[in-house]
FIDO-713865 format. One line per field, with one value per atom (N, C-alpha, C): residue in one letter; x negated, y negated, z negated; atom name; residue number from 1. Coordinates in steps of 0.2 Angstrom, whole numbers. Last residue first. Example, Ala and Ser with C-alpha at 12.3 -4.5 7.8 and 13.67 -1.06 7.14 Angstrom:
2
nulum	c(S|S|S|A|A|A)
c1	c(-64|-68|-64|-66|-62|-66)
c2	c(11|5|0|28|22|16)
c3	c(-35|-36|-39|-39|-39|-39)
loro	c(N|CA|C|N|CA|C)
tike	c(2|2|2|1|1|1)
end
This chain:
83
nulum	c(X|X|X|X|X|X|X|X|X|X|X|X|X|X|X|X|X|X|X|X|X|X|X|X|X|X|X|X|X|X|X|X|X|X|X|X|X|X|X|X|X|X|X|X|X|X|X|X|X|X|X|X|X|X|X|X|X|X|X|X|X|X|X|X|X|X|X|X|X|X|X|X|X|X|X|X|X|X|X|X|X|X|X|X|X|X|X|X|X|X|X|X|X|X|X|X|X|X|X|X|X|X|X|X|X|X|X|X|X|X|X|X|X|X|X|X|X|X|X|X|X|X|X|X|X|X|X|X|X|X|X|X|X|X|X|X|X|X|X|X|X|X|X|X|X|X|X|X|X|X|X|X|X|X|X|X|X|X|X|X|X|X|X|X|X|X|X|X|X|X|X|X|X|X|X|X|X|X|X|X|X|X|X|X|X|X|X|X|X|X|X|X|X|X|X|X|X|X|X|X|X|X|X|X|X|X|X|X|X|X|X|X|X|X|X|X|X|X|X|X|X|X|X|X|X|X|X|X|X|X|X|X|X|X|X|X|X|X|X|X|X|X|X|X|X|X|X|X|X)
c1	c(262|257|258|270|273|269|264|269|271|255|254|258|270|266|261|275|276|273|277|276|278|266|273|272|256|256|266|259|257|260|247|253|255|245|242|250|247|249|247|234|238|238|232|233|238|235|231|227|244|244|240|239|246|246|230|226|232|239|234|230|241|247|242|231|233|241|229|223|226|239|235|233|237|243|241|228|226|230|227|222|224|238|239|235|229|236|237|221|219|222|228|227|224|233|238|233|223|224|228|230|229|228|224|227|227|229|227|231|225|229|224|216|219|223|205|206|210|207|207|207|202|201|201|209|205|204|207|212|206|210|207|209|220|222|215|212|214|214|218|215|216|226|230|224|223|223|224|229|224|227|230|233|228|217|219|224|212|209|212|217|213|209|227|222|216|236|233|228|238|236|234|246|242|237|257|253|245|263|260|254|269|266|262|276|270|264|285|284|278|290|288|286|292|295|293|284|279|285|286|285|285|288|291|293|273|277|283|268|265|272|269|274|274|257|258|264|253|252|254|242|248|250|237|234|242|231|236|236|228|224|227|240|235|231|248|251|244|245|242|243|253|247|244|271|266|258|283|277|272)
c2	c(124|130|133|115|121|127|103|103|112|103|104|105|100|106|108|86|92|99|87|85|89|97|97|94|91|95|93|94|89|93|99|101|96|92|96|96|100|94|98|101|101|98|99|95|100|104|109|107|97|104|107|86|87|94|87|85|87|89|95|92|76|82|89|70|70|73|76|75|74|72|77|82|57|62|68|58|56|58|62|65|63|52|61|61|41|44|48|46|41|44|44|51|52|32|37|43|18|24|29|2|10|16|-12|-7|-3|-27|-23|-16|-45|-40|-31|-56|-54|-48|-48|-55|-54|-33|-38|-46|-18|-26|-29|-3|-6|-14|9|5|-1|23|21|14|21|22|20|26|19|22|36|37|30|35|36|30|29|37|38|12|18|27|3|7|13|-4|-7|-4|-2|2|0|-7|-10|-7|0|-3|-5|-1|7|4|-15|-13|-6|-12|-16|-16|-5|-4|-9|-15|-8|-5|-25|-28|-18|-17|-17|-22|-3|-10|-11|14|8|0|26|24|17|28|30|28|20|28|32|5|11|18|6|5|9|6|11|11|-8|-7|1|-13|-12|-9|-5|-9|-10|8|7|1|15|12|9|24|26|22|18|18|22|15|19|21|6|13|17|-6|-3|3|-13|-11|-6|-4|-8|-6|-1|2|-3)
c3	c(-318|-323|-328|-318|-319|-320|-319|-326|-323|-308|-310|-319|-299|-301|-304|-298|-303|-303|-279|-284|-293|-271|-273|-279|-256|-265|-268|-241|-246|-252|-230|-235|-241|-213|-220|-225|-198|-204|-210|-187|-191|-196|-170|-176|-179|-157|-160|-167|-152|-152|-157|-151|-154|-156|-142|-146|-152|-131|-131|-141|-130|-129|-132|-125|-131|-132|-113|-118|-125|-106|-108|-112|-105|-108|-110|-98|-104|-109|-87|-89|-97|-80|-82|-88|-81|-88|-87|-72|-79|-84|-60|-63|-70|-58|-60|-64|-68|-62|-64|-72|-74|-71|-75|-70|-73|-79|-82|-76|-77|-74|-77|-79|-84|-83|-69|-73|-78|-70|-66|-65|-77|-76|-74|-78|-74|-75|-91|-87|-83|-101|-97|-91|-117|-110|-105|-131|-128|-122|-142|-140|-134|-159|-152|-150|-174|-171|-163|-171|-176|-173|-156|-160|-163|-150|-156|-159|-135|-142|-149|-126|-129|-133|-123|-118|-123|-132|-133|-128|-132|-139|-136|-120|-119|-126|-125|-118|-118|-130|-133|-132|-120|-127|-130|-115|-112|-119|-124|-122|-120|-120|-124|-123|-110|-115|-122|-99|-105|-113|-90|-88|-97|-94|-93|-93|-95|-103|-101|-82|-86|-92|-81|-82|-84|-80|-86|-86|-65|-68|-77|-57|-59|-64|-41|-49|-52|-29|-35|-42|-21|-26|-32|-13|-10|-16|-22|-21|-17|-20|-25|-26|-10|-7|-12|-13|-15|-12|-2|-4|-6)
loro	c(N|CA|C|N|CA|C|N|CA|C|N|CA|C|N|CA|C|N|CA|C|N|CA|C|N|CA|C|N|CA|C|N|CA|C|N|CA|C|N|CA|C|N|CA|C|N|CA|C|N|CA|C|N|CA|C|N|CA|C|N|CA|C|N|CA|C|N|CA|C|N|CA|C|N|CA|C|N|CA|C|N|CA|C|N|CA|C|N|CA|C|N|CA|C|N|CA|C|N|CA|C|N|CA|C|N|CA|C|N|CA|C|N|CA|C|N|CA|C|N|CA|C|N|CA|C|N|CA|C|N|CA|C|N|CA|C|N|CA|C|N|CA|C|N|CA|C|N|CA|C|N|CA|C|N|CA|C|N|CA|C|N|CA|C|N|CA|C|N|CA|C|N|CA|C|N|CA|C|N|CA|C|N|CA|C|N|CA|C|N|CA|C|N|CA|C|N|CA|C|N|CA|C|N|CA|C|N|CA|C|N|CA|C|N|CA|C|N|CA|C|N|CA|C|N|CA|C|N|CA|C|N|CA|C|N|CA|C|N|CA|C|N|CA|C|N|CA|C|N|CA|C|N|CA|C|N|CA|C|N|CA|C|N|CA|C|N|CA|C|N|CA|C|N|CA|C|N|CA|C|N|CA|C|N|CA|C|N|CA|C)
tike	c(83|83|83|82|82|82|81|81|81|80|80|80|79|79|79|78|78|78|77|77|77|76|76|76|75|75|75|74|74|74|73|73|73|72|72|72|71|71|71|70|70|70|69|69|69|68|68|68|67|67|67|66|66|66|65|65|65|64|64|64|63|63|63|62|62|62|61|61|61|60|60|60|59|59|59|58|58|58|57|57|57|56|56|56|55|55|55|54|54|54|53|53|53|52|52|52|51|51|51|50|50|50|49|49|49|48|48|48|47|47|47|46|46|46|45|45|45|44|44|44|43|43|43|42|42|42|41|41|41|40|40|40|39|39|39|38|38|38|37|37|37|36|36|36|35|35|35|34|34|34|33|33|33|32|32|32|31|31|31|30|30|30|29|29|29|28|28|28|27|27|27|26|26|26|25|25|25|24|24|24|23|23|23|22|22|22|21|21|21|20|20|20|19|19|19|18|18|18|17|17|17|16|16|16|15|15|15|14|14|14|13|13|13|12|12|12|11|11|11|10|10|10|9|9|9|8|8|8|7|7|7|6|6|6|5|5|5|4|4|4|3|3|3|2|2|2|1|1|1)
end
């Protein structure tokens, strides 16, 4: 049992739970992925926390935000030639 387990906090490794690379993880931390909302995370000198309930909250949030985007239409090309 990790000491970090009482605080429910999670390290980069997040990447795993999450299917992708901590290099990633670490751009959504930041704010540097365009449209996808920055993971809330903790600072520890260079160590980067993430509170479990954090990412619930955030998956969530942008699970919910998937939902209720929608794709616009894209125009058929040549349509205006079939007026």
């Amino acid at each position: 049992m990790d000491k970090f387990d009482d605080f429910g906090l999670l390290t980069l490794a997040v990447a795993d739970l999450l299917h992708c690379s901590k290099a990633h993880i670490s751009n959504v931390i930041a704010g540097r992925v365009p449209g996808c909302p920055p993971i809330p995370a903790v600072n520890l000198g260079r160590r980067k926390l993430v509170r479990r309930e954090a990412l619930r909250s955030w998956i969530e949030h942008n699970e919910n935000a998937v939902i209720r985007a929608t794709i616009p239409v894209s125009p058929v090309r040549g349509a205006a030639k079939r007026a």
